[in-house]
C-alpha positions as CSV (number, residue, x, y, z in Angstrom):
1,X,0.0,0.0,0.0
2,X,2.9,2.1,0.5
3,X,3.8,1.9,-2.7
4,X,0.2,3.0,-4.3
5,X,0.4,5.9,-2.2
6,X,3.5,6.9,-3.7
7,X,2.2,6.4,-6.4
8,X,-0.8,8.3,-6.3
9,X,1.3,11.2,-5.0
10,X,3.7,11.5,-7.4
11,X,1.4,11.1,-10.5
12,X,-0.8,13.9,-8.7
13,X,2.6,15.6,-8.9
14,X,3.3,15.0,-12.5
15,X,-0.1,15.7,-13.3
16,X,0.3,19.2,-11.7
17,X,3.3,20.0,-13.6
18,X,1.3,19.5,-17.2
19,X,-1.9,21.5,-16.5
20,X,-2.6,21.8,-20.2
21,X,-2.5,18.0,-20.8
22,X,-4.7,17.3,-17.5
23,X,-7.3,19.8,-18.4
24,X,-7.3,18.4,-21.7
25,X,-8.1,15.4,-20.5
26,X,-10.3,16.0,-18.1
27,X,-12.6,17.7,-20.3
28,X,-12.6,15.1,-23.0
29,X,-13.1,12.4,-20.4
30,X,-16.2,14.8,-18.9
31,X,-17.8,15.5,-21.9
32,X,-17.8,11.7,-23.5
33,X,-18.6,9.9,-19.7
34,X,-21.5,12.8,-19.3
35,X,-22.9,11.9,-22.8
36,X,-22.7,8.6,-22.7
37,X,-24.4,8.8,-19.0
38,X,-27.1,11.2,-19.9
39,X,-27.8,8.8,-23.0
40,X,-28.0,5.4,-21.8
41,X,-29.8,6.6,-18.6
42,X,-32.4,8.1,-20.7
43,X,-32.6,4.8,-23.1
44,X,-33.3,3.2,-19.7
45,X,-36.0,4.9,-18.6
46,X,-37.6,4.7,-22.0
47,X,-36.2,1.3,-23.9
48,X,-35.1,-0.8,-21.1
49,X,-37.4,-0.7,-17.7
50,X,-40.5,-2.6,-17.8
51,X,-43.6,0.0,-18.3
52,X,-45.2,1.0,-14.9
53,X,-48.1,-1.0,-14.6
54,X,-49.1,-4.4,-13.3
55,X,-48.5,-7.3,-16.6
56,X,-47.5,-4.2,-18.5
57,X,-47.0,-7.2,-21.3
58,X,-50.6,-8.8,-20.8
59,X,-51.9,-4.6,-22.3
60,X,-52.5,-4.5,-25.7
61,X,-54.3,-1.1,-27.8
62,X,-57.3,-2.6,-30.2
63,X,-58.6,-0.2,-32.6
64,X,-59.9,-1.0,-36.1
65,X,-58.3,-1.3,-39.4
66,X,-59.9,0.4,-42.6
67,X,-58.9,-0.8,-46.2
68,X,-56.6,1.4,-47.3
69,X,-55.4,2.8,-43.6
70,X,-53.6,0.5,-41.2
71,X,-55.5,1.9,-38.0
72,X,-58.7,4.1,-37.5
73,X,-60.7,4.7,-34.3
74,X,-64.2,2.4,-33.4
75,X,-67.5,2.6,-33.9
76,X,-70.0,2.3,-31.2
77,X,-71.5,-0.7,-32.7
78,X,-68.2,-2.9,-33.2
79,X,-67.2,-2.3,-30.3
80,X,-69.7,-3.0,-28.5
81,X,-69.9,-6.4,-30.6
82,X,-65.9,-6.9,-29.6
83,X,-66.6,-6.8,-26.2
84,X,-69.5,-9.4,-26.2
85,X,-67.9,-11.6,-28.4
86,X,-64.1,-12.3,-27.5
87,X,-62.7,-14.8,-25.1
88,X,-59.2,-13.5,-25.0
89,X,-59.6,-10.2,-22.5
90,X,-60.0,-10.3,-19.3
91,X,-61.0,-6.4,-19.9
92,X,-61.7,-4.1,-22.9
93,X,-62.1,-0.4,-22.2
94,X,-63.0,2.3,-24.5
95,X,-61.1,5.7,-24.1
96,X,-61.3,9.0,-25.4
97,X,-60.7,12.8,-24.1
98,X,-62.0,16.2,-23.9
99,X,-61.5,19.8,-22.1
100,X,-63.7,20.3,-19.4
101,X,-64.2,23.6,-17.2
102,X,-63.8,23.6,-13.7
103,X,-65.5,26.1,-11.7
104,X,-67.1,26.8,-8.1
105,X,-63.4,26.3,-6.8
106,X,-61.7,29.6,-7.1
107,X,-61.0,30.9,-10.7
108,X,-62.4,28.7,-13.7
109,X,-60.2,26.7,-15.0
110,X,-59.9,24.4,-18.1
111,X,-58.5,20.7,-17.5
112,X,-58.1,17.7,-20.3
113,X,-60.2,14.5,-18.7
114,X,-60.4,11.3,-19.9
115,X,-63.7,9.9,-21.1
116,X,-63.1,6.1,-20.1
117,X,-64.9,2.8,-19.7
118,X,-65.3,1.6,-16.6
119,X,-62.6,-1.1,-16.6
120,X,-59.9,1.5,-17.6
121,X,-58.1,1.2,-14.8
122,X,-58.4,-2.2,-13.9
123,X,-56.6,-2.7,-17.5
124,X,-53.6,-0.7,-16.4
125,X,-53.7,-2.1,-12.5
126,X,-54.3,1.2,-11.4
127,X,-55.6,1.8,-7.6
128,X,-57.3,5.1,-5.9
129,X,-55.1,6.2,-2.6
130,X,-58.4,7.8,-1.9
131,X,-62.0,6.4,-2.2
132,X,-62.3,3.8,-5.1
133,X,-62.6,4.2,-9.1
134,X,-65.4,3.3,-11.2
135,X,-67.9,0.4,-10.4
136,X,-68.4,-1.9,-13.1
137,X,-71.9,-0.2,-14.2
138,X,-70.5,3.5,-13.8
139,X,-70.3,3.4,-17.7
140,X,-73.9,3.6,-18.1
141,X,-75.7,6.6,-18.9
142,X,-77.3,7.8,-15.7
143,X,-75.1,6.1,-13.3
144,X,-71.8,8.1,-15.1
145,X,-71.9,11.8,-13.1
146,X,-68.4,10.2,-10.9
147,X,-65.1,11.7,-11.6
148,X,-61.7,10.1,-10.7
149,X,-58.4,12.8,-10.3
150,X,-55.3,12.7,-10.7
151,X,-53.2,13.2,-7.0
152,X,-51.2,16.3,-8.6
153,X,-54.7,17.8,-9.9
154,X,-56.1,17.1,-5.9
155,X,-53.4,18.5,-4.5
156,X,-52.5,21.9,-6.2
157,X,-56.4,23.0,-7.0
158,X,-57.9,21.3,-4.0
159,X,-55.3,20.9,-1.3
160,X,-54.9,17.4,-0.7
161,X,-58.7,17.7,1.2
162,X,-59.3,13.8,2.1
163,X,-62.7,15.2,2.5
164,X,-63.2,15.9,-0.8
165,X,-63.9,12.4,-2.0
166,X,-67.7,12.3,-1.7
167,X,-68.6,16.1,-2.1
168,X,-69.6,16.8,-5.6
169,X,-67.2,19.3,-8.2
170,X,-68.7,21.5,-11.1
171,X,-67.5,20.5,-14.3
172,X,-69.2,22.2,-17.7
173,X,-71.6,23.4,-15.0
174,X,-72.8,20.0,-14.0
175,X,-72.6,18.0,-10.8
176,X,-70.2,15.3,-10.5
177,X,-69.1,13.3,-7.6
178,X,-65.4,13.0,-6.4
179,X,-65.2,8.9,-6.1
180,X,-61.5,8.8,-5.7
181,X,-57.5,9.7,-5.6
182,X,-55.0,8.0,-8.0
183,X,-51.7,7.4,-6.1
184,X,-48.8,10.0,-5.9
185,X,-46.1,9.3,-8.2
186,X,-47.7,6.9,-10.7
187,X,-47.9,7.7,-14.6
188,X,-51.1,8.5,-14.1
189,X,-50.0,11.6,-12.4
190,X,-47.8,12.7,-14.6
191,X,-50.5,11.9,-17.5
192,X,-52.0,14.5,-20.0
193,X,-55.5,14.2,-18.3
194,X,-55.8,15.3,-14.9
195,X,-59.0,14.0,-14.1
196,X,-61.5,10.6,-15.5
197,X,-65.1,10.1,-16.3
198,X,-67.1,7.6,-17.3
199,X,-67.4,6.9,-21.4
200,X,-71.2,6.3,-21.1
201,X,-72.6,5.5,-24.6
202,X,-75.9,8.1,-26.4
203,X,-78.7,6.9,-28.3
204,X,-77.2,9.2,-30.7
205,X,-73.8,7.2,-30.7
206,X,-75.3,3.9,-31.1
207,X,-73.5,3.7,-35.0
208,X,-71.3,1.5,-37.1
209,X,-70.4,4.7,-39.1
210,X,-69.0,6.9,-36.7
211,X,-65.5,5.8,-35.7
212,X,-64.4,8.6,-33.0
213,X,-62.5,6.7,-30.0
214,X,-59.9,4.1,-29.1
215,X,-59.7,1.0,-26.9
216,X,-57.5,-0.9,-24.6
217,X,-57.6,-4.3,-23.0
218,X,-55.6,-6.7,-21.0
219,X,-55.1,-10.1,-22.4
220,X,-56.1,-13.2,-20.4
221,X,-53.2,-14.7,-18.0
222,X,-51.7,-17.6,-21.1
223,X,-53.6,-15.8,-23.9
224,X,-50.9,-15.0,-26.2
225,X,-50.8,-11.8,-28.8
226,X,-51.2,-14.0,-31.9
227,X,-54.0,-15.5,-30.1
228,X,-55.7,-12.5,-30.0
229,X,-55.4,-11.1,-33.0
230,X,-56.5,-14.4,-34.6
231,X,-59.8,-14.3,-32.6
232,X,-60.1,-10.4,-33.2
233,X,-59.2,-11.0,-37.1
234,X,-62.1,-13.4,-36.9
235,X,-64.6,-11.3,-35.3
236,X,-63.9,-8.0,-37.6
237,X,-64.5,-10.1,-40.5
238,X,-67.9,-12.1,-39.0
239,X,-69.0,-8.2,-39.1
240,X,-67.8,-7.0,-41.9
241,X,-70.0,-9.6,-44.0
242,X,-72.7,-8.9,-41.7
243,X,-72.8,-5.5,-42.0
244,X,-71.1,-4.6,-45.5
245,X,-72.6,-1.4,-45.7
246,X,-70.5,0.0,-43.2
247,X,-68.1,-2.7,-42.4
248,X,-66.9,-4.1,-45.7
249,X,-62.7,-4.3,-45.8
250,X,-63.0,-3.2,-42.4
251,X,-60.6,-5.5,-39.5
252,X,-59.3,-5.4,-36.1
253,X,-55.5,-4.3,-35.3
254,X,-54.2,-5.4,-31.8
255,X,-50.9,-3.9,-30.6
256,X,-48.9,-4.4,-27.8
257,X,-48.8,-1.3,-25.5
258,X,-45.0,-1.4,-25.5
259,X,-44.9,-0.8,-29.3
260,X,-47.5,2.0,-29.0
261,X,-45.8,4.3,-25.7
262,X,-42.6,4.0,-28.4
263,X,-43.0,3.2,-31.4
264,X,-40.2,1.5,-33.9
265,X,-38.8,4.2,-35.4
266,X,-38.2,6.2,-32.5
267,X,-36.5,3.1,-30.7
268,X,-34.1,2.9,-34.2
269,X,-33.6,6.7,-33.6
270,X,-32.7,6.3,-29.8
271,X,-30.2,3.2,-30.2
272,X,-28.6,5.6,-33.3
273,X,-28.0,7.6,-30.8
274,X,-26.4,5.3,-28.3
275,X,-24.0,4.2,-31.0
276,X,-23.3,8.1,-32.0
277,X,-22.1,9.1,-28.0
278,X,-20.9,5.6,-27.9
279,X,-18.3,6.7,-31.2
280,X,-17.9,10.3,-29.2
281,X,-16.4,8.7,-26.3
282,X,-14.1,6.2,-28.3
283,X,-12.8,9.4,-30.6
284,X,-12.1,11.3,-27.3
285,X,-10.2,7.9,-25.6
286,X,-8.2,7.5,-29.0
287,X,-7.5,11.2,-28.8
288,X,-6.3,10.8,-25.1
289,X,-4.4,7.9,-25.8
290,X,-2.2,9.7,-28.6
291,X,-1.6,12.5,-26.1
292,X,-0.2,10.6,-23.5
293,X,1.8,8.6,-26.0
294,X,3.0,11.8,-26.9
295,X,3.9,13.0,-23.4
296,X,5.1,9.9,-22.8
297,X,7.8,10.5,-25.5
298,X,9.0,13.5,-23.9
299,X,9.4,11.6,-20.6
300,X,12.1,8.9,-21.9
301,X,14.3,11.0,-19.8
302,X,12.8,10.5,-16.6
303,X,12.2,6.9,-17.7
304,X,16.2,6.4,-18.1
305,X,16.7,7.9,-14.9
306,X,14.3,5.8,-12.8
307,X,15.8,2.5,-14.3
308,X,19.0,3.4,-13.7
309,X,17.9,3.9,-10.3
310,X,16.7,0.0,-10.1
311,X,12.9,0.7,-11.1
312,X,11.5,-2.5,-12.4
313,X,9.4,-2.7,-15.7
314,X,6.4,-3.3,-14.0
315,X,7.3,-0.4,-11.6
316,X,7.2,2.1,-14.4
317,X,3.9,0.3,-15.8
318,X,2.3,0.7,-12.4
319,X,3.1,4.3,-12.3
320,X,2.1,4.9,-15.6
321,X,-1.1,3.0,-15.3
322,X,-1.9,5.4,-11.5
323,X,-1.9,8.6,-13.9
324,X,-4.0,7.3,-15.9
325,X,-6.6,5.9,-13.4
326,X,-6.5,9.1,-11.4
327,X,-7.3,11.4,-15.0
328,X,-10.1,8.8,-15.5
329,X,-11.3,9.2,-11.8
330,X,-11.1,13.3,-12.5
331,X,-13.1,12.6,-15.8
332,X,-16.0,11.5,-13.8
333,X,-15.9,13.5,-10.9
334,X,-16.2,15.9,-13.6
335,X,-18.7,14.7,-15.2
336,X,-20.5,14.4,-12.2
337,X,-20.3,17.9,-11.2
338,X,-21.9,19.1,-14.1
339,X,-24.8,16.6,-13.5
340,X,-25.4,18.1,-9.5
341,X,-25.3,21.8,-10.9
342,X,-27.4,21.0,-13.6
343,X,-29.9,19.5,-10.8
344,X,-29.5,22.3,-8.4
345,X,-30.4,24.8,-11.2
346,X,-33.7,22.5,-12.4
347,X,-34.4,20.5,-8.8
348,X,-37.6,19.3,-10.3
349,X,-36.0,17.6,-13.2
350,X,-37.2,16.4,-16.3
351,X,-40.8,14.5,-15.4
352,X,-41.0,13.3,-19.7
353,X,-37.8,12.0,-19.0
């Protein structure tokens, strides 16, 4: 140990003496480690952890599939007809949005809701920290005045009141009651919609024609995706030669959920970009390497003198290999500098990210 300590010192030394070639260094150790670790943790988040949601692989998105268009949104009618005929989803839940106004709580305000069936968040294995979500029968007109929020939407416009779940909220000046809280935290929260309704189906909407929302379902435990879609392809053509007025050509498309949140060509672009810091940091290493072969050129002199002095080959390697462990070491803490500024300066960080 004696000897690494020696070491250490008298690279720090040598280092010292050659402030150009250390800053040098430094910087180009920095800026290709700080890429490559702003990269990859951001491939990470998006590529490589599972989605948040219980059998994230078990969600898949249905929607229908016109002749000449790969996907298109459903009609009341087939959807309805999905839901009563297939054997492979444990749930199916139609989904759509809207703006709604929020008032009798301080100034109006205008929030995007989701319109939803009622097994919406039973698909995603989403729970309420407060109260409950919908019932099974919420989705039926009458029964469909409820409203589910978000926990960032509860807290900033309504304090965090655990009271609240029960009282009834204004929304397009009509009455809705609060049934529940989603849980801090969860990707709900962080969601485009801050609050949920019930999707409860019009006379009016009761069409195959009118194709103006989406669906979701969860596949049964040991269904598998081809199973699906071979049932699904089955039931989109059993209506489509029952009802060729508005169904001929007309199929089902059933995607994995993964596929949808990113889709394949932004998973090409982000693993082009892996390889592109990736190729940064290699150019800066090779860069480095020629400048301490370089520097080491200039040090035959203080090579000859240590050998003469009875330092071993694997002495001199040692020492040579301590500089270049301590620059990489710098590199880092450099690197990781940067990072706790940048955090300090934006302590709420990056939620998309």
């Amino acid at each position: 140990m004696n000897g690494v300590f020696q070491d250490v010192r008298f690279a720090l030394r040598t280092l010292a003496k050659s402030p150009g070639f250390t800053l040098v260094s430094l910087l180009t150790l920095a800026i290709g480690i700080g890429a490559n670790t702003a990269i990859f943790s951001f491939v990470d988040a998006v590529l490589l952890k599972p989605l948040p949601y219980a059998d994230a692989d078990r969600i898949v998105r249905v929607l229908e599939k016109p002749p000449k268009y790969p996907r298109n949104g459903i009609s009341t009618l087939n959807y309805l007809d999905w839901v009563h005929q297939n054997t492979v989803f444990d749930y199916m839940a139609a989904q759509t949005g809207g703006n709604l106004t929020l008032t009798g709580n301080g100034e109006p305000v205008q929030l995007s809701a989701g319109l939803v069936s009622a097994h919406y968040f039973d698909i995603f294995g989403m729970k309420a920290a407060i109260g409950r979500t919908f019932a099974p029968d919420e989705d039926q007109l009458g029964k469909d005045h409820v409203v589910v929020l978000s926990h960032v939407l509860w807290e900033t416009r309504f304090g965090g009141d655990p009271s609240l779940v029960g009282r009834t909220i204004r929304l397009d000046n009509e009455s809705y009651t609060v049934i529940g809280v989603l849980s801090a935290g969860s990707s709900f929260d962080r969601a485009f919609n801050k609050l949920w309704l019930p999707l409860a189906f019009k006379p009016e909407n009761m069409t195959r024609n009118f194709h103006w929302f989406g669906s979701f379902a969860k596949l049964k435990p040991g269904v598998t995706l081809k199973q699906a879609r071979l049932q699904m392809d089955a039931i989109g053509a059993r209506i489509a030669a029952q009802y060729p007025d508005s169904n001929k050509g007309w199929g089902v498309v059933v995607d994995p959920f993964s596929e949808i949140i990113i889709s394949p060509e932004i998973r090409q672009g982000l693993y082009i970009l892996v390889g592109a810091v990736t190729m940064i940091l290699l150019i800066g290493c090779a860069n480095l390497a020629n400048l301490t072969l370089a520097r080491g050129a200039r040090r035959e002199r203080e090579v000859a003198v240590r050998t003469a002095l009875g330092a071993g080959r694997l002495r001199l390697v040692r020492q040579f290999l301590t500089e270049t462990v301590l620059l990489s070491i710098g590199g880092g803490i450099g690197r990781r500098g940067c990072r706790l500024r940048n955090h300090a300066r934006h302590p709420g960080g990056h939620p998309a990210v």
